[in-house]
Backbone as CSV, one residue per row, in Angstrom:
resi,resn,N_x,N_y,N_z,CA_x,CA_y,CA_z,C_x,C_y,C_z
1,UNK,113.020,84.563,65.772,113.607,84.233,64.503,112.699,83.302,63.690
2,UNK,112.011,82.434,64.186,111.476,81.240,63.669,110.160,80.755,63.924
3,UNK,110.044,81.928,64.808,108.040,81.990,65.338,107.224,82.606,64.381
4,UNK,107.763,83.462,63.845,106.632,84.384,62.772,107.511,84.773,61.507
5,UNK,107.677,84.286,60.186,108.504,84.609,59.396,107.670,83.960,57.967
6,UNK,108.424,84.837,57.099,107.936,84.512,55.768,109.522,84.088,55.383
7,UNK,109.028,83.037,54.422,110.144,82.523,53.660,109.534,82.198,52.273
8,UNK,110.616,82.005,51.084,109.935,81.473,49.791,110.055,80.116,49.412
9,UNK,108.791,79.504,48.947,108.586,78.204,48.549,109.865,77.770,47.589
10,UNK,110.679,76.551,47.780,111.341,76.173,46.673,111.012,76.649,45.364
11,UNK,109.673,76.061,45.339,109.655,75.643,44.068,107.963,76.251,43.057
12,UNK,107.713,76.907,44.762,106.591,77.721,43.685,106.611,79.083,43.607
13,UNK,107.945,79.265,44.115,108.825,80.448,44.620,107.625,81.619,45.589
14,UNK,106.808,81.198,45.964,105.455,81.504,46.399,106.401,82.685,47.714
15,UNK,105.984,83.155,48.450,106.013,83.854,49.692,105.143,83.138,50.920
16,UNK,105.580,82.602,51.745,104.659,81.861,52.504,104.877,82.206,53.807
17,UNK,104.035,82.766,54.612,103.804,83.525,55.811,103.898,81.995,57.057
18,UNK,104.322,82.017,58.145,104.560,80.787,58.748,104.157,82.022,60.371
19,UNK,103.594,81.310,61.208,103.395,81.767,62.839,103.122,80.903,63.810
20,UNK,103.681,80.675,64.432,103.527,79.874,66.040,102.006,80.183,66.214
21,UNK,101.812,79.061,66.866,100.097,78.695,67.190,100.074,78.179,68.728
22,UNK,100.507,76.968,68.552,100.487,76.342,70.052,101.597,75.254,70.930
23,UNK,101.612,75.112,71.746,102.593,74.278,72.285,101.979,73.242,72.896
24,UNK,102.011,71.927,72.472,101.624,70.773,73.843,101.762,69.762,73.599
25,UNK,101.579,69.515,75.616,102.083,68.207,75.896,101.445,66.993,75.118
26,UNK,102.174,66.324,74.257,101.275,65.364,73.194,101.167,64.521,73.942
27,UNK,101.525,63.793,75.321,100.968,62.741,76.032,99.296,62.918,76.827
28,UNK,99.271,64.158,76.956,98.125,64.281,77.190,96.968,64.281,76.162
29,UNK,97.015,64.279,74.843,96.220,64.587,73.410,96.346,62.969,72.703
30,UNK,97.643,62.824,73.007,97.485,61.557,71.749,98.436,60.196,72.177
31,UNK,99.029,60.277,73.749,99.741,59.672,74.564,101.012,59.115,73.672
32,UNK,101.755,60.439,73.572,102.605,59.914,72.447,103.741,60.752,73.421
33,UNK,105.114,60.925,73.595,106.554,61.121,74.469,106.906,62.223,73.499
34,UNK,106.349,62.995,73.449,106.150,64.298,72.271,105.983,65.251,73.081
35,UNK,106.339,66.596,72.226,105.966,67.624,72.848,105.359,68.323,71.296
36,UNK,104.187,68.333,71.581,103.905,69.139,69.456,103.456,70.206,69.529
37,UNK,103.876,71.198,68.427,104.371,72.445,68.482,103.330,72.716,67.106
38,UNK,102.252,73.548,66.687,101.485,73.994,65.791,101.697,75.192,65.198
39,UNK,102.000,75.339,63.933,102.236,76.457,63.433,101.340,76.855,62.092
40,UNK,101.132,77.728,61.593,99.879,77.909,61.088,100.943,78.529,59.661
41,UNK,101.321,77.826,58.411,101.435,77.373,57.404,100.513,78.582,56.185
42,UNK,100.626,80.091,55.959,99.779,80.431,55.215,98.155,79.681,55.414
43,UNK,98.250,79.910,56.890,96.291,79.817,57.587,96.686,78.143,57.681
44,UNK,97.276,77.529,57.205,97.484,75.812,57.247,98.160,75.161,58.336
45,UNK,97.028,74.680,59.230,97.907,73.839,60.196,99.234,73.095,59.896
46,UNK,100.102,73.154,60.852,101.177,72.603,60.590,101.745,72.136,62.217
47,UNK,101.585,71.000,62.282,102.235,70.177,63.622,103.553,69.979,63.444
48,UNK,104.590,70.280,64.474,105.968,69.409,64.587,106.075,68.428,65.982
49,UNK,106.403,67.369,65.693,106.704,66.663,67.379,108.015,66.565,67.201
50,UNK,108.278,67.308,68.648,109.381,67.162,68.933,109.613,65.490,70.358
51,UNK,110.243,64.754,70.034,110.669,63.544,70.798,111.338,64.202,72.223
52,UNK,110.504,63.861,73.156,110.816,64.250,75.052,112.306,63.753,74.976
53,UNK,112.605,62.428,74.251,114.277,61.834,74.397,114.974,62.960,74.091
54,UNK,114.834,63.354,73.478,115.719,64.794,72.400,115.969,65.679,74.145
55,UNK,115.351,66.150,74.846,115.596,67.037,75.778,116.655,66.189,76.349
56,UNK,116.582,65.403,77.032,117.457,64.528,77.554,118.931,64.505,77.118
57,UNK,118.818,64.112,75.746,120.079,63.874,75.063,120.620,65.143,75.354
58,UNK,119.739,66.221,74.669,120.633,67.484,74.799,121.340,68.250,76.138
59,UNK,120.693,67.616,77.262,120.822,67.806,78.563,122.556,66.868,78.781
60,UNK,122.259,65.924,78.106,123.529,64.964,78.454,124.589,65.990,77.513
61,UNK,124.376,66.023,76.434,125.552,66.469,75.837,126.118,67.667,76.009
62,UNK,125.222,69.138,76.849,125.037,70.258,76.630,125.732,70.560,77.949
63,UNK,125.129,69.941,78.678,124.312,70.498,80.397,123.627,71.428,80.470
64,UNK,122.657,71.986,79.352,121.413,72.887,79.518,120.305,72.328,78.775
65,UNK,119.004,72.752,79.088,117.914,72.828,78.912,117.087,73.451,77.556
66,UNK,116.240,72.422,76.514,115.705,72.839,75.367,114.370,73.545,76.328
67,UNK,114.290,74.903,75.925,113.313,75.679,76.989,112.335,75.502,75.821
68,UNK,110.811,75.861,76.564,109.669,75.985,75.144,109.801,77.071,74.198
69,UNK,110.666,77.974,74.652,110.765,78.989,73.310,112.078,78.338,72.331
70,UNK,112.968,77.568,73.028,114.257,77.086,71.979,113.234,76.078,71.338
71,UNK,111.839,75.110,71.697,111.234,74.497,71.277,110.540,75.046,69.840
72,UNK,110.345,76.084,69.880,109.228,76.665,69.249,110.305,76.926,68.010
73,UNK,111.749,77.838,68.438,112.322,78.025,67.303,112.830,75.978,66.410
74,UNK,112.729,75.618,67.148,113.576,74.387,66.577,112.232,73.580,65.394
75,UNK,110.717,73.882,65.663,109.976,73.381,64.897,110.170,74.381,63.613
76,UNK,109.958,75.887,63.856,109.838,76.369,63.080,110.871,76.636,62.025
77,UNK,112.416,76.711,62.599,113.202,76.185,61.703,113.335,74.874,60.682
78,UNK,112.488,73.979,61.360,112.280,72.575,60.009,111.349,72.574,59.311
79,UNK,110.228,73.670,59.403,109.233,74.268,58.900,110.115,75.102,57.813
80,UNK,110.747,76.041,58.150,111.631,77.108,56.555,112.075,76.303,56.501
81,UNK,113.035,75.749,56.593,113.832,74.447,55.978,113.279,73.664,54.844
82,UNK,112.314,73.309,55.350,111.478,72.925,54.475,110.789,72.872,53.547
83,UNK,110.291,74.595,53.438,109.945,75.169,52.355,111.077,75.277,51.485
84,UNK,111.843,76.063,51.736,113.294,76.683,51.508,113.956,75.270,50.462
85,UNK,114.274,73.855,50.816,114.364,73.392,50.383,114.017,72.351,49.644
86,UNK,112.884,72.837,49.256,111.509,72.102,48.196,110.970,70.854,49.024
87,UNK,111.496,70.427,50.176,111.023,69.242,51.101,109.435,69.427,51.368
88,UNK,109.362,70.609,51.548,107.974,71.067,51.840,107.132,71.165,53.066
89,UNK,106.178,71.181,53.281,105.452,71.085,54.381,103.636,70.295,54.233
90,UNK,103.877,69.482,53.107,102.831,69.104,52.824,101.176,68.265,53.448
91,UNK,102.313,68.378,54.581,101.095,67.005,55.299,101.319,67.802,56.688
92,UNK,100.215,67.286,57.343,99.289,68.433,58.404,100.180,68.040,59.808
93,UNK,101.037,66.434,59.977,102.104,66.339,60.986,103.043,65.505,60.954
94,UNK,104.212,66.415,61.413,105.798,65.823,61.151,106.474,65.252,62.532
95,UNK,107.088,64.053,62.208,107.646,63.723,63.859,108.850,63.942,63.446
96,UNK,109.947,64.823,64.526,111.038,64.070,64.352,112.127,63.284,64.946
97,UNK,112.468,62.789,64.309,113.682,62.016,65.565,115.089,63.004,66.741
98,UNK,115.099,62.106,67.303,115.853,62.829,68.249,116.960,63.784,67.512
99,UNK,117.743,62.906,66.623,119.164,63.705,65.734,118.821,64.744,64.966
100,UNK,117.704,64.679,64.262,116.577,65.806,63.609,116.531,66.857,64.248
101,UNK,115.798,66.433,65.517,115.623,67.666,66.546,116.854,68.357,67.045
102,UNK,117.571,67.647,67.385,119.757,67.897,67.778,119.559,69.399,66.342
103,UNK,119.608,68.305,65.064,119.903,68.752,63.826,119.359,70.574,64.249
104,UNK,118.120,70.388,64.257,117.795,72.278,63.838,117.959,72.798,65.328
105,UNK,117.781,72.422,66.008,118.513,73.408,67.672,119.954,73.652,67.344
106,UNK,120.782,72.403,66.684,121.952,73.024,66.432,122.253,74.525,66.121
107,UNK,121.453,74.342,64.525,121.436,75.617,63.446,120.635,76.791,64.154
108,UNK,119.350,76.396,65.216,118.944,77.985,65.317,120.441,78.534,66.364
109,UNK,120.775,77.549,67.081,121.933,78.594,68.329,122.658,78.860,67.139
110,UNK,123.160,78.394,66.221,124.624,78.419,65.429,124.020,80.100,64.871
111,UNK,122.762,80.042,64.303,122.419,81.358,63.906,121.802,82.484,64.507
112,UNK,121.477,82.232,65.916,121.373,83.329,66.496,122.610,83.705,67.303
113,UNK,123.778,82.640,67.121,124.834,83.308,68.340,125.281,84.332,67.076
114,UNK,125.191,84.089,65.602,125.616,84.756,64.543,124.529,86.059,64.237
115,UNK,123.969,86.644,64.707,123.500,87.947,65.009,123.126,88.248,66.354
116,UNK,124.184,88.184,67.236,124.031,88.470,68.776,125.289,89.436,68.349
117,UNK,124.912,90.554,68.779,126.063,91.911,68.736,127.510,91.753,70.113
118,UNK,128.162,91.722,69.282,129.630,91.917,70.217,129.992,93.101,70.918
């Protein structure tokens, strides 16, 4: 849903091509409790860190597991989001906080349980 997708710019109503790049452990790169997720922005790097606390929490509240592919959709959903709502994607890396991260894992399950066939 959120690995390879075009969406339109707010505001330059542009078409902007978005694709998963890479996944990693940011303690090993930049010793940061991250996990950062690269997505390539119309050819434009685009980093998300996702906060290691965030797995946790969601583990407490859930009793399941943010896997690296629910990872991948949860950057790339604040990536369209972003465009989508003129917030943008302007700068080359985004951290976000734990409730942030909650925030778009929410919305991708909320929208993929909403095209899962009955």
């Amino acid at each position: 849903m959120f690995t390879d997708f075009t969406t339109t710019d707010r505001w330059t109503r542009k078409l902007v091509h978005c694709t998963y790049e890479a996944l990693i452990v940011a303690i090993s790169t930049r010793h940061a409790d991250a996990i950062d997720i690269k997505f390539l922005v119309d050819g434009h790097p685009v980093w998300v860190a996702l906060p290691h606390p965030a797995w946790v929490e969601y583990k407490k509240r859930t009793g399941t597991l943010i896997t690296d592919a629910l990872a991948k959709e949860i950057a790339g959903h604040f990536i369209k989001t972003g465009l989508e709502s003129g917030e943008g994607v302007g700068r080359e890396m985004y951290s976000l906080t734990i409730e942030e991260t909650l925030k778009h894992l929410d919305a991708v399950v909320a929208e993929a349980g909403a095209v899962v066939p009955r």
